[in-house]
C-alpha positions as CSV (number, residue, x, y, z in Angstrom):
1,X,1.2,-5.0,-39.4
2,X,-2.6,-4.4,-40.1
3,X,-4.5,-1.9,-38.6
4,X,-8.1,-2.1,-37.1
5,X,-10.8,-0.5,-38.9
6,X,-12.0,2.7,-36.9
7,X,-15.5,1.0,-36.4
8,X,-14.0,-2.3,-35.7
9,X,-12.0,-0.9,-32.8
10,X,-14.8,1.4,-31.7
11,X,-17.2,-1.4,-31.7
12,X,-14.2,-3.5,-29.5
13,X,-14.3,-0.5,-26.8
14,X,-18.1,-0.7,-26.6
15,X,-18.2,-4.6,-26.0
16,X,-15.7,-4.4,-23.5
17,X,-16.7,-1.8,-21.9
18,X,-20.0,-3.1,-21.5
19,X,-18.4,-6.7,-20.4
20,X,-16.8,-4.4,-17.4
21,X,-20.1,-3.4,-16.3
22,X,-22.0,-6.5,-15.2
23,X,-21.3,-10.0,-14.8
24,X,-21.7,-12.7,-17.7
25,X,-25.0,-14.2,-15.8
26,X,-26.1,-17.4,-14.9
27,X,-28.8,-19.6,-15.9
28,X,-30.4,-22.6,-14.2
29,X,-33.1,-23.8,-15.5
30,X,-36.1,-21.2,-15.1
31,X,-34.3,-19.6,-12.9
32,X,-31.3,-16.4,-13.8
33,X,-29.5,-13.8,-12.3
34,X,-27.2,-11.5,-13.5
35,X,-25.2,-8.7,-11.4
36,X,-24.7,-4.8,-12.8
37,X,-22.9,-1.7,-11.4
38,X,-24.9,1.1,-11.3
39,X,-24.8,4.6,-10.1
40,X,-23.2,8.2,-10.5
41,X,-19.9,7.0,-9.1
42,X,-18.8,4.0,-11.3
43,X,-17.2,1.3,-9.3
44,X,-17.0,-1.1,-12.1
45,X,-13.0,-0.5,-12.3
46,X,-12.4,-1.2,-9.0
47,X,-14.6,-4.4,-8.5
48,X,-15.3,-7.9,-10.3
49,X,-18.6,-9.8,-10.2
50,X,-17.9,-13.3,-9.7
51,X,-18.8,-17.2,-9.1
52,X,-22.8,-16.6,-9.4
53,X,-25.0,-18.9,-8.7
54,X,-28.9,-19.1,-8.6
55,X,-31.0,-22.3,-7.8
56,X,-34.5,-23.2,-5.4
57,X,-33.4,-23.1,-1.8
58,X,-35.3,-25.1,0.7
59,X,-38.0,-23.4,1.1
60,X,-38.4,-23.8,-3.1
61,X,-37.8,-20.2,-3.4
62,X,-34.8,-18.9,-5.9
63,X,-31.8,-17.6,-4.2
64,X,-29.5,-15.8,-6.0
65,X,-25.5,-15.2,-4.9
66,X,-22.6,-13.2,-6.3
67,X,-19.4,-12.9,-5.3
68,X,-18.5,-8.8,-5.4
69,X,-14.4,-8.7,-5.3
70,X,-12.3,-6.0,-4.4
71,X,-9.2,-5.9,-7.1
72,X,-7.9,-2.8,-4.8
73,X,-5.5,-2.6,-1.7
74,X,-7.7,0.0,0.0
75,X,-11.2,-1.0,1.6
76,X,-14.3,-0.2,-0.3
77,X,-17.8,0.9,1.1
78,X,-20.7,-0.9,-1.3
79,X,-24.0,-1.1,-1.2
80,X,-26.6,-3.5,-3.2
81,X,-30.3,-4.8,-3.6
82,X,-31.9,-7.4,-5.6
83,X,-34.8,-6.7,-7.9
84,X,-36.5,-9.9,-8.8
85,X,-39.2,-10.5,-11.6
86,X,-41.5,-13.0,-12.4
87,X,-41.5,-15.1,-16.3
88,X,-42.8,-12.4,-17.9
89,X,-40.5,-9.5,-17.2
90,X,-42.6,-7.9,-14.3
91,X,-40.8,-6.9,-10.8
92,X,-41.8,-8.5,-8.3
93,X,-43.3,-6.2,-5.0
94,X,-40.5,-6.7,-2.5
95,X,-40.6,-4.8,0.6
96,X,-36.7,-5.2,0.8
97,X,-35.5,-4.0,-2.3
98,X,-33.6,-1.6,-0.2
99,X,-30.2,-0.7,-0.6
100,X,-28.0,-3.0,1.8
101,X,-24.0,-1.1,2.9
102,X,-21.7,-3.8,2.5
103,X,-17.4,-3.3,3.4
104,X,-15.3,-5.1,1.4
105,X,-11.9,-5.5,2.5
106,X,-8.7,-4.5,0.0
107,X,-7.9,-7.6,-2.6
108,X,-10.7,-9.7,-1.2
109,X,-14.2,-10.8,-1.3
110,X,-17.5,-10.5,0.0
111,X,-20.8,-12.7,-1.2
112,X,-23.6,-11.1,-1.4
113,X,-26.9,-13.4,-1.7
114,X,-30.8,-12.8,-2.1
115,X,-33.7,-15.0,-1.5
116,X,-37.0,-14.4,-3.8
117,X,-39.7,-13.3,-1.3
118,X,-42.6,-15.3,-3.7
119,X,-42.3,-18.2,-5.9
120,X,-43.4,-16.1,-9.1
121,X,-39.7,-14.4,-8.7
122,X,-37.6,-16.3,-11.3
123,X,-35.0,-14.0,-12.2
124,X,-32.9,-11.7,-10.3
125,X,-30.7,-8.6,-11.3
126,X,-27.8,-7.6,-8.5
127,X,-27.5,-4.0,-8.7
128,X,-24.2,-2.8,-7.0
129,X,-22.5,0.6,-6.1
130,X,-21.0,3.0,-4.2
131,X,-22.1,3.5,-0.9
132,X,-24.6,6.4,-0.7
133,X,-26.1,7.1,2.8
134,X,-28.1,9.6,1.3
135,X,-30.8,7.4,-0.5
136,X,-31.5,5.2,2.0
């Protein structure tokens, strides 16, 4: 049996560490969205960040949706916000870029969705983590 190069394997625990942090993405045409844990308290072992989707609602604004599950028994208290930018990397001035509580029941889901407040907000990034009351 072979053994894996020290760098190898430490390059392996970097990548999948990293995978465990944020979602893969998603991509429709201009439009993206990606979710990420964040935060002192790392929730990113207890939670998977699933089934996104981003596309032009009605109102031709992007929406963005992720679906934050709960691989524990116990109940978890969340929180997230969406920080949207425009083609060129800039964030977008939302007034709601506030920190939102969320509860997600043990070994089940909860979607969490976010609607660009201007039509120059083309991509989104999820941020999601333990509930801090203090920060509000």
């Amino acid at each position: 049996m072979k053994l894996v190069s020290t760098p190898l394997f430490a390059a392996l625990c970097a990548a999948a560490l990293a995978a465990a942090c944020s979602s893969p993405g998603v991509h429709s045409g201009p439009l993206s969205g990606q979710a990420v844990t964040v935060g002192q308290d790392d929730v990113s072992d207890l939670i998977d960040l699933d089934n996104e989707r981003v596309a032009f609602g009605g109102n031709d604004l992007a929406v963005y949706q992720v679906e934050v599950v709960n691989r524990t028994r116990g109940a978890l208290r969340l929180e997230y916000r969406a920080r949207w930018f425009d083609d060129d990397g800039i964030e977008v001035d939302d007034a709601t870029r506030t920190w939102k509580p969320i509860f997600v029941s043990g070994s089940s889901s909860f979607p969490v969705r976010s609607v660009a407040r201007n039509m120059r907000a083309v991509r989104c990034v999820m941020e999601v983590r333990s509930h801090n009351p203090s920060t509000y």
